[in-house]
C-alpha positions in Angstrom: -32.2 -52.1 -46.8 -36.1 -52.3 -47.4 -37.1 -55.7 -49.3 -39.6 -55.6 -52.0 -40.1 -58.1 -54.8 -39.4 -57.2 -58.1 -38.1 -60.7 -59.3 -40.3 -60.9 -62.3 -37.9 -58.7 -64.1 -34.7 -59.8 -62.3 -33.3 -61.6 -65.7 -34.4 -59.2 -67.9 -32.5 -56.9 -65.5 -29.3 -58.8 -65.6 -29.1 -58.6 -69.6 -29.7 -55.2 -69.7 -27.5 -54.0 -67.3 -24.8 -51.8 -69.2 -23.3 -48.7 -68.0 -25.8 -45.4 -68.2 -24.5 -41.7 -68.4 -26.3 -39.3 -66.2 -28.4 -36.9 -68.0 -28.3 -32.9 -67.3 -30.5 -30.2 -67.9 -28.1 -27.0 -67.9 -31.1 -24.8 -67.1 -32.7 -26.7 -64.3 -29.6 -29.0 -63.0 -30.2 -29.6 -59.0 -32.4 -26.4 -58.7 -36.1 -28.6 -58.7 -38.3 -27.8 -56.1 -37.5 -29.4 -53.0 -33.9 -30.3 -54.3 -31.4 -29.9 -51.5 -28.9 -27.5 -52.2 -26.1 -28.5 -49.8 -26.8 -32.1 -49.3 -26.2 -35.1 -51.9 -28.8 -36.2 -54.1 -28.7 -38.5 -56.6 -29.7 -36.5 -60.4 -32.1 -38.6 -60.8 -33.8 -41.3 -59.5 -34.1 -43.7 -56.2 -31.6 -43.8 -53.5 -31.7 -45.0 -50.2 -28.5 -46.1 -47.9 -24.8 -44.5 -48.0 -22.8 -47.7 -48.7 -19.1 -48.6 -49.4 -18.0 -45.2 -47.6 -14.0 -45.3 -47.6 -11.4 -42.5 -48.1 -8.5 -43.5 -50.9 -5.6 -41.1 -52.4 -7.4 -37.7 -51.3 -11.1 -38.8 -52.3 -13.9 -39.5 -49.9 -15.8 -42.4 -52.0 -19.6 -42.4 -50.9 -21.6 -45.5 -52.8 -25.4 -45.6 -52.3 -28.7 -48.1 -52.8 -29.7 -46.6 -55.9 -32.8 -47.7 -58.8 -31.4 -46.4 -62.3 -34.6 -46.9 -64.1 -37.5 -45.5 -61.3 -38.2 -43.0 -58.5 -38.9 -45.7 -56.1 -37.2 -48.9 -54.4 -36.6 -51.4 -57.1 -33.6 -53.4 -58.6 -30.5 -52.3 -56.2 -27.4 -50.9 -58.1 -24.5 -49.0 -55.8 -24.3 -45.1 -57.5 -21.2 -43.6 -56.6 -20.3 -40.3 -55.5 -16.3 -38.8 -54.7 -15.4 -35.6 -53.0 -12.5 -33.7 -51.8 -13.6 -32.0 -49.1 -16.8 -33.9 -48.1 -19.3 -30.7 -48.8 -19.3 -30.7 -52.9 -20.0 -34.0 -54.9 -18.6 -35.4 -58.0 -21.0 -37.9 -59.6 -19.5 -40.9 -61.3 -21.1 -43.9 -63.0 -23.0 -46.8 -61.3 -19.7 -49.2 -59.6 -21.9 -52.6 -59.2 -24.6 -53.7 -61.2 -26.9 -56.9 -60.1 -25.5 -59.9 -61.9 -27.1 -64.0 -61.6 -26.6 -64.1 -58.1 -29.1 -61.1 -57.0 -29.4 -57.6 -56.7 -26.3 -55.7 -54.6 -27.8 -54.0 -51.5 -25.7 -52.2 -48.5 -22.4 -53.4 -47.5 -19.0 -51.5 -47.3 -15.3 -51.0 -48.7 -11.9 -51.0 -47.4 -8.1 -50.2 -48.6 -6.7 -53.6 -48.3 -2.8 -51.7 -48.1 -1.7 -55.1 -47.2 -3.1 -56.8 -50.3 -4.3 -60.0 -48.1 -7.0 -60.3 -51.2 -4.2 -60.9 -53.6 -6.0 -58.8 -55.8 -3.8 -55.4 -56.1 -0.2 -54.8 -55.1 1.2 -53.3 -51.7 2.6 -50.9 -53.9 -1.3 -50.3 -55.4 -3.3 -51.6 -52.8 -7.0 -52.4 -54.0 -10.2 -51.0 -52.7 -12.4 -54.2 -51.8 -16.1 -54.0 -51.2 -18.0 -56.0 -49.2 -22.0 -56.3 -49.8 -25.2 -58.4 -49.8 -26.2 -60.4 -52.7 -30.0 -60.5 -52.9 -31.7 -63.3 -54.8 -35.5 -62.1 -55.9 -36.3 -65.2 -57.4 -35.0 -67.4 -54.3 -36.9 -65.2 -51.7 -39.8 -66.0 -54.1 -39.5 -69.1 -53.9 -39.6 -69.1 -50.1 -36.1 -70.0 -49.6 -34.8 -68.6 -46.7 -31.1 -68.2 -48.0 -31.5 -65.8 -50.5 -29.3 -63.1 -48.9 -25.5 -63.9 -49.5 -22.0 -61.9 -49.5 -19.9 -61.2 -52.2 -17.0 -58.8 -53.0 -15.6 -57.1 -55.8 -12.5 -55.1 -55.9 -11.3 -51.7 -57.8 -7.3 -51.1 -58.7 -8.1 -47.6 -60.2 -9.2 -45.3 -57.6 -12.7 -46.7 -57.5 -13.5 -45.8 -61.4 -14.2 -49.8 -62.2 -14.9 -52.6 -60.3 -14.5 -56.4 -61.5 -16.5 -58.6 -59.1 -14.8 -62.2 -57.2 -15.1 -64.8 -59.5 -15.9 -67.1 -56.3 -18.6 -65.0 -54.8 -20.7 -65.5 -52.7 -17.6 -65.3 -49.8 -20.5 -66.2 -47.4 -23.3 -68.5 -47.5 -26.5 -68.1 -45.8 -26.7 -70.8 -43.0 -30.7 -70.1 -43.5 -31.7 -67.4 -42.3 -34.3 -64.8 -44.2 -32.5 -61.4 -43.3 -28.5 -61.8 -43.3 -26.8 -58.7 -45.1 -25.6 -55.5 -44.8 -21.9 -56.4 -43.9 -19.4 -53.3 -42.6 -16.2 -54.9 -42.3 -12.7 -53.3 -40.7 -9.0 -54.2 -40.3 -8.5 -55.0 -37.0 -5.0 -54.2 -35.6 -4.4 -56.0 -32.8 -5.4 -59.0 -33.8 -4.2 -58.5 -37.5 -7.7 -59.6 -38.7 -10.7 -58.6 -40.9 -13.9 -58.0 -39.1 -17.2 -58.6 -40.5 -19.9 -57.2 -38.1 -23.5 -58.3 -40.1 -27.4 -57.7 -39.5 -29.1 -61.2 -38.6 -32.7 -60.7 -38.0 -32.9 -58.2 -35.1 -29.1 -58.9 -33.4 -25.8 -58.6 -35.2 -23.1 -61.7 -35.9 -19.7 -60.8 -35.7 -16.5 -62.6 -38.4 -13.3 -62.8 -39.1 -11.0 -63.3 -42.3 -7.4 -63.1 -43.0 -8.1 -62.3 -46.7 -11.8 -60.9 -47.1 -12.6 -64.3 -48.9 -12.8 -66.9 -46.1 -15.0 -65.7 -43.4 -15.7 -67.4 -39.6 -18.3 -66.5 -37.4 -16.5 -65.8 -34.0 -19.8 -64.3 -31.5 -22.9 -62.7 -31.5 -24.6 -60.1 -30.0 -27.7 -58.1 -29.2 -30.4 -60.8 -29.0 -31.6 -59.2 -25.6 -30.2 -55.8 -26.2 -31.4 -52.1 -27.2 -34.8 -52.1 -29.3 -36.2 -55.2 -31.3 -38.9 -53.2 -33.0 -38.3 -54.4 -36.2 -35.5 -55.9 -38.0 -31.7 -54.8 -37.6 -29.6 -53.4 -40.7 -26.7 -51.3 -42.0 -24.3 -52.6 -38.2 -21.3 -50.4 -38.0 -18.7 -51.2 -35.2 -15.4 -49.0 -34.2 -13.3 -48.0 -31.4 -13.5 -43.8 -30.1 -11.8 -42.4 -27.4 -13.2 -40.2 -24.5 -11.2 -39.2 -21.7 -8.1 -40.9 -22.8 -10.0 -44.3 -22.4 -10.6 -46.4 -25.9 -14.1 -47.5 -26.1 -16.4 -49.3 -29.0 -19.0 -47.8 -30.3 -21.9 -50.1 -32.2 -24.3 -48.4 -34.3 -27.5 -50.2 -35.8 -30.4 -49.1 -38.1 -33.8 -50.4 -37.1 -37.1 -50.7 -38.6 -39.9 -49.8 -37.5 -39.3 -49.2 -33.6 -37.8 -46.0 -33.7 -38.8 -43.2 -30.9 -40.8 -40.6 -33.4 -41.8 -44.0 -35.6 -40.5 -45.4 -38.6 -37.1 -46.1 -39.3 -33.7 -45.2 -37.0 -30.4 -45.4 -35.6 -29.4 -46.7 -32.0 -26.0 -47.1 -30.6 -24.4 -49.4 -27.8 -21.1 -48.0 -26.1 -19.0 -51.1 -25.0 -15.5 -53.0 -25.3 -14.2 -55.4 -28.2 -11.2 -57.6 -28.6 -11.3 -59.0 -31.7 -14.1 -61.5 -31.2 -16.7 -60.2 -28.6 -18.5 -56.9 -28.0 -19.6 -56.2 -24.8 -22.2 -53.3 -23.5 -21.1 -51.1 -21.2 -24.7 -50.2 -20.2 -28.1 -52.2 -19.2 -29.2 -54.0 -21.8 -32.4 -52.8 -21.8 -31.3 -49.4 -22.0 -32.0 -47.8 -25.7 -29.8 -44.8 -27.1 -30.6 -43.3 -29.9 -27.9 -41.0 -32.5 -30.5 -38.9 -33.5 -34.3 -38.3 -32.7 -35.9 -37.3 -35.7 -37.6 -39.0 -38.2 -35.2 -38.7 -41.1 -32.1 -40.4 -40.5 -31.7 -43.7 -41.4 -28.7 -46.7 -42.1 -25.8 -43.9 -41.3 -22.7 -45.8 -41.2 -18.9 -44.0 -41.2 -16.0 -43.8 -43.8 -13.2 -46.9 -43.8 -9.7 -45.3 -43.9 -9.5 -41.7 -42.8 -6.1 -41.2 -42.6 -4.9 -41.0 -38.7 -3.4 -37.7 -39.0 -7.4 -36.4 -39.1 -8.2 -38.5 -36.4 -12.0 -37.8 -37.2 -14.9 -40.9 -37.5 -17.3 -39.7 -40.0 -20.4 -40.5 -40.4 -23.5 -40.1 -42.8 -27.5 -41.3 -42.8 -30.0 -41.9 -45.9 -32.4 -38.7 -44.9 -35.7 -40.4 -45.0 -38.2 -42.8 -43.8 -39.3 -46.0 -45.0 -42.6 -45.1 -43.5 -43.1 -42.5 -46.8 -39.9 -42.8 -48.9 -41.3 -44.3 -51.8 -44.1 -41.2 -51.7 -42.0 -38.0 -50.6 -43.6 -35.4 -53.6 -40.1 -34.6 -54.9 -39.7 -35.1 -59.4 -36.9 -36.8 -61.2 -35.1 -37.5 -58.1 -35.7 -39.5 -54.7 -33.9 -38.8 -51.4 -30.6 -37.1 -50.2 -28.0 -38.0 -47.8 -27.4 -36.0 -44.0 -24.6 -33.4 -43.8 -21.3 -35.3 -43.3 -21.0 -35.1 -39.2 -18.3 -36.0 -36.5 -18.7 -38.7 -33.9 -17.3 -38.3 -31.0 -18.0 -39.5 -27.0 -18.9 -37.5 -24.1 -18.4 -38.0 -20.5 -22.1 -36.6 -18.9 -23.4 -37.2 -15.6 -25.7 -40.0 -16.6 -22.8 -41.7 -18.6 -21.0 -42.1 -21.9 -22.8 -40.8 -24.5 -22.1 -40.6 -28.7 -22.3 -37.0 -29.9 -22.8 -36.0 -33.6 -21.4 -32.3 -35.2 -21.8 -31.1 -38.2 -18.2 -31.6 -39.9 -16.1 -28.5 -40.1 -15.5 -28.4 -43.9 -19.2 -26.8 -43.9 -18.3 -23.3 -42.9 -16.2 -23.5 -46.1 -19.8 -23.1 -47.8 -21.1 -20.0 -45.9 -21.6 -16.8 -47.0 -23.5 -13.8 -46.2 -23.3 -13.4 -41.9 -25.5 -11.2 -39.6 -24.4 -11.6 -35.5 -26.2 -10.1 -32.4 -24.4 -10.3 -29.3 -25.9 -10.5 -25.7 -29.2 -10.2 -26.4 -32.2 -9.9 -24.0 -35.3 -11.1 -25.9 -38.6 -10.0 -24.6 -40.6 -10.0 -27.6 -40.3 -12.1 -31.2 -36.8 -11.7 -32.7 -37.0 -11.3 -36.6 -33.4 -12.7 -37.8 -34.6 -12.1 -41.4 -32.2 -10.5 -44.1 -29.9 -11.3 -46.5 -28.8 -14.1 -45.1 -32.2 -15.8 -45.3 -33.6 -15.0 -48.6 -32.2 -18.0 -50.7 -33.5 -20.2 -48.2 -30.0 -21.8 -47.4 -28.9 -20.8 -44.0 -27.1 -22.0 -40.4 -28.1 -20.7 -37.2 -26.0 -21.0 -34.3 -27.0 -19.5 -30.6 -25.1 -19.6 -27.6 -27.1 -19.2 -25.0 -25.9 -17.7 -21.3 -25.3 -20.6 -18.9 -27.0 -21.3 -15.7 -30.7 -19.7 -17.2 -33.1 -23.0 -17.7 -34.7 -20.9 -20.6 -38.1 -21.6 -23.0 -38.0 -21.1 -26.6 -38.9 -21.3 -29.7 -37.5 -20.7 -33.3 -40.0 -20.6 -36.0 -39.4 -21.2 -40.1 -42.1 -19.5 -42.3 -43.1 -18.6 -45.8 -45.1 -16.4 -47.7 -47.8 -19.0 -48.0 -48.4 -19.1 -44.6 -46.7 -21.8 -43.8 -44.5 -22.8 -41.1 -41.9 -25.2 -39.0 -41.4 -24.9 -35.8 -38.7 -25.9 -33.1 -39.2 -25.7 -29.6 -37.8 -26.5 -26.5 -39.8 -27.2 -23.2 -38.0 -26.5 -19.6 -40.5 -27.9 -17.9 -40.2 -31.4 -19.4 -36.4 -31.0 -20.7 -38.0 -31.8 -24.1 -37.3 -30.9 -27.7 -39.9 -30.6 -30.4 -40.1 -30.1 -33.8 -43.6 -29.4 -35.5 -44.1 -29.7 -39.3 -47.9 -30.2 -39.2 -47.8 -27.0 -41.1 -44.6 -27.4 -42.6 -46.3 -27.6 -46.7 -47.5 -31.0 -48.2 -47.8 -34.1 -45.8 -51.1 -34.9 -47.7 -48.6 -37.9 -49.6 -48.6 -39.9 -46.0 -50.7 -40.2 -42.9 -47.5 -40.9 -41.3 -45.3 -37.6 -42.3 -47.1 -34.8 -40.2 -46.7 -34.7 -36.5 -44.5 -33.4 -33.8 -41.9 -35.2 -33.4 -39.8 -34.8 -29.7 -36.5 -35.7 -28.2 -35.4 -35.3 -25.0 -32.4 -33.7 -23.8 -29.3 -35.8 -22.6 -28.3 -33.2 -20.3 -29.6 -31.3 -17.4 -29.9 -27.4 -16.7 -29.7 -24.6 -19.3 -28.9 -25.4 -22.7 -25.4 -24.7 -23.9 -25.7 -23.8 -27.9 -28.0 -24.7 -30.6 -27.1 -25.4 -34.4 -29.7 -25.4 -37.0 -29.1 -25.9 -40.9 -32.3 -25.4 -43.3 -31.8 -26.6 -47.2 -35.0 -26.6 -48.9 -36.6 -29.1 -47.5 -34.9 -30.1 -44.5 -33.6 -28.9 -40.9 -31.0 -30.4 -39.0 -31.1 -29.6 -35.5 -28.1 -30.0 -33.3 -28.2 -29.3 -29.1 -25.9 -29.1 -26.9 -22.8 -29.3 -29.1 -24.6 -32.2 -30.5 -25.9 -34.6 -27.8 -29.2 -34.3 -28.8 -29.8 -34.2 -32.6 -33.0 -34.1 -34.6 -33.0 -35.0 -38.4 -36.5 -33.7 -40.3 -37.7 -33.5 -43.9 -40.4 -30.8 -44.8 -42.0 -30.2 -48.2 -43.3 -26.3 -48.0 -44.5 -24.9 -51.6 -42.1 -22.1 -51.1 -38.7 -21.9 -49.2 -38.6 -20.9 -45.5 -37.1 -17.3 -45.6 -38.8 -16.1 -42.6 -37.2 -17.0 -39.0 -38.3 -15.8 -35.7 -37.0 -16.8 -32.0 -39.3 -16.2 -29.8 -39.0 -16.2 -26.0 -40.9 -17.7 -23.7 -44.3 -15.2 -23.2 -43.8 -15.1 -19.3 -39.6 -14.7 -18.9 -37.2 -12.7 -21.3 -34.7 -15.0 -23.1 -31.5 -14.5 -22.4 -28.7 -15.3 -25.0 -25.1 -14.9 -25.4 -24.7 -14.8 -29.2 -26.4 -15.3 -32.4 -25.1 -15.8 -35.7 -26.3 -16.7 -38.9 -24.8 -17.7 -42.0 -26.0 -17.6 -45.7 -24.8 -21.1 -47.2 -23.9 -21.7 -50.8 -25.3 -24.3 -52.8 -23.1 -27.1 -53.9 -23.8 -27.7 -57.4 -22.2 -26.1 -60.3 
């Protein structure tokens, strides 16, 4: 969560703050230029990160930072967003609005099916959520305890939320950035578990209740990257090899590998009270190498029976958020992925994939099988015209192979992804992807380098209208990138390498659907 003062009008604010109905335009709704078409965007206005994320009676809940009255960062509010399968979006009315004691940035929300808050039933268990109270005029003021948490708590599916009447549940002990709290039940201990962003490290608590919280340990002081300060923590256990491990994820900005704003991870061991890294703690891992993935946390309370930890970013920047040239709206989410862990030969590593309620939004499909590629491959047709399209290639193992797939227009413009053998690097160019002229800081390529070694085993690609999503190696390596072209990307070309034929087992693309009605 980016600060910026706005605390002149932070009482104004507070006395205006009644419920707003979201407006529609039946012959425009969610088809802007730039609008994504298969990823959640707000109708109109900011948003920035996915907040509150829990699953409850068949409906995947996703809250969000979100300005009601502007296109850019200003007063937080959490939108809210429910969905059946994950892939299309119901939008619902604004569930917390800031009140005397600040503005409501990130945080999270549990089922509390034991009803330790005392404030539902264990036969109607409530939804609880935990998030940062931001005080405009304190930080001002140059206190440094302006960041505090409170809860609030929903006994109708999420529809309305009545806020703790003791709030704040924690107190700042002084320091300037303390917020962004994911909290989880833990089992084996028969605990809460607060993991929060302190500075650039994370402080881990406890609760029996949600209401009374103790600081039990610390971590990450002299861990991962300190390129900038830590937000949106996440903390939970996956399994790999029959062997439970932890898996901590934290947002950082700046410091991230292409610049900006992103995600790394630590892989480790917890019991209640301390994490531990598994690896160096210098080493750095990243979830994902692009430049527009950002404060990704995961859903509270998938049922067991799926088994899945699910995950989802804010798709931007802070580096140009506040500037991207879209209209009445401001950002969109990632597609919904998968986490999993993979054994590899250099160690554990976190894997992302796209979640399989996806293909439910295909369509139109042209496939080539075993394919020998001397020349540029026009995959062009139906399947590309709308400009909505997945691209998977399976490529034949054991052949260490140069690529590149390029994305163009009728304007002449273009995005291209390539991989280098040489180097064992991916890149993804969008110096000529349409308008960067709104930031210094947009253009580029941006690279990531593989996590593996020898040929590559598949590549995924999704392209909405102005993003890709790039996903290697069944998603070891992923790359996350917004582009702005001034007409969608309908053209696609791989092209081999200009010395050696490419080689390539499959290739399938898929027309995908838009989401909105």
């Amino acid at each position: 969560m980016k600060v910026i003062c706005y605390s002149f009008f932070f009482i104004l604010l507070i006395i205006n703050c009644q419920p707003k109905t979201n407006f529609v335009n039946d012959n425009l709704y969610m088809r802007e230029q730039h609008r994504p078409q298969f990823h959640f965007s707000p109708m109109a206005h900011w948003m920035n990160d996915p907040n509150g994320m829990v699953y409850h009676n068949g409906e995947y809940h996703l809250f969000y930072q979100y300005y009601p009255d502007g296109n850019v960062w200003g007063p937080m509010h959490w939108g809210h967003a429910i969905s059946t399968d994950l892939t299309r979006w119901q939008h619902l009315d604004i569930a917390l609005y800031p009140d005397s004691l600040g503005y409501i940035f990130s945080g999270s929300a549990v089922v509390d099916r034991n009803n330790t808050s005392g404030f539902g039933t264990k036969e109607n268990p409530p939804l609880v959520a935990i998030y940062t109270y931001h005080h405009p005029d304190q930080e001002k003021e140059g206190r440094m305890d302006y960041q505090t948490q409170g809860i609030a708590y929903s006994t109708d599916n999420g529809r309305t939320w009545k806020k703790y009447d003791r709030n704040p549940v924690l107190k700042n002990p002084g320091i300037k950035d303390f917020r962004d709290p994911k909290v989880f039940w833990h089992e084996p201990t028969g605990q809460w578990i607060m993991i929060l962003a302190v500075l650039d490290h994370v402080q881990l608590f406890r609760s029996p209740d949600l209401k009374q919280w103790e600081k039990v340990s610390e971590f990450g002081v002299d861990h991962g990257s300190h390129g900038g300060v830590w937000e949106c923590p996440d903390l939970f256990p996956l399994v790999v090899n029959g062997k439970e491990k932890w898996v901590m994820l934290v947002s950082l900005n700046n410091g991230a590998p292409n610049g900006g704003s992103g995600t790394q991870y630590f892989i480790g061991s917890f019991d209640g009270k301390v994490f531990v890294n598994e690896n160096q703690k210098e080493k750095i891992l990243w979830i994902d190498y692009g430049t527009d993935n950002y404060a990704g946390v995961t859903w509270s309370d998938v049922p067991k029976r799926d088994g899945r930890r699910l995950f989802i970013g804010w798709m931007s920047n802070w580096n140009y958020a506040n500037v991207v040239p879209t209209t009445v709206w401001r950002s969109a989410m990632t597609i919904p992925r998968e986490l999993k862990l993979a054994q590899t030969p250099v160690g554990t590593r976190l894997v992302s994939v796209p979640v399989e309620e996806l293909k439910g939004l295909r369509g139109k499909e042209q496939r080539w099988e075993n394919k020998e590629i001397s020349a540029p491959l026009d995959l062009s047709n139906a399947t590309t015209q709308t400009g909505l399209y997945e691209v998977i290639i399976d490529f034949n193992p054991g052949i260490k192979q140069r690529f590149s797939l390029e994305l163009a227009n009728g304007a002449g413009e273009k995005l291209l992804i390539s991989y280098d053998k040489e180097k064992n690097l991916l890149s993804i160019d969008r110096n000529q992807a349409g308008n960067h002229s709104f930031s210094e800081k947009f253009g580029g390529t941006h690279t990531a380098p593989r996590e593996m070694e020898g040929a590559i085993q598949s590549l995924q690609l999704f392209v909405d209208h102005s993003s890709v999503e790039l996903f290697i190696d069944n998603g070891l390596t992923v790359m996350t990138e917004l582009m702005f072209p001034s007409e969608i990307f309908n053209r696609l070309t791989l092209h081999p390498d200009t010395k050696d034929s490419l080689n390539v087992k499959s290739i399938s693309l898929y027309e995908i659907n838009r989401i909105w009605p």
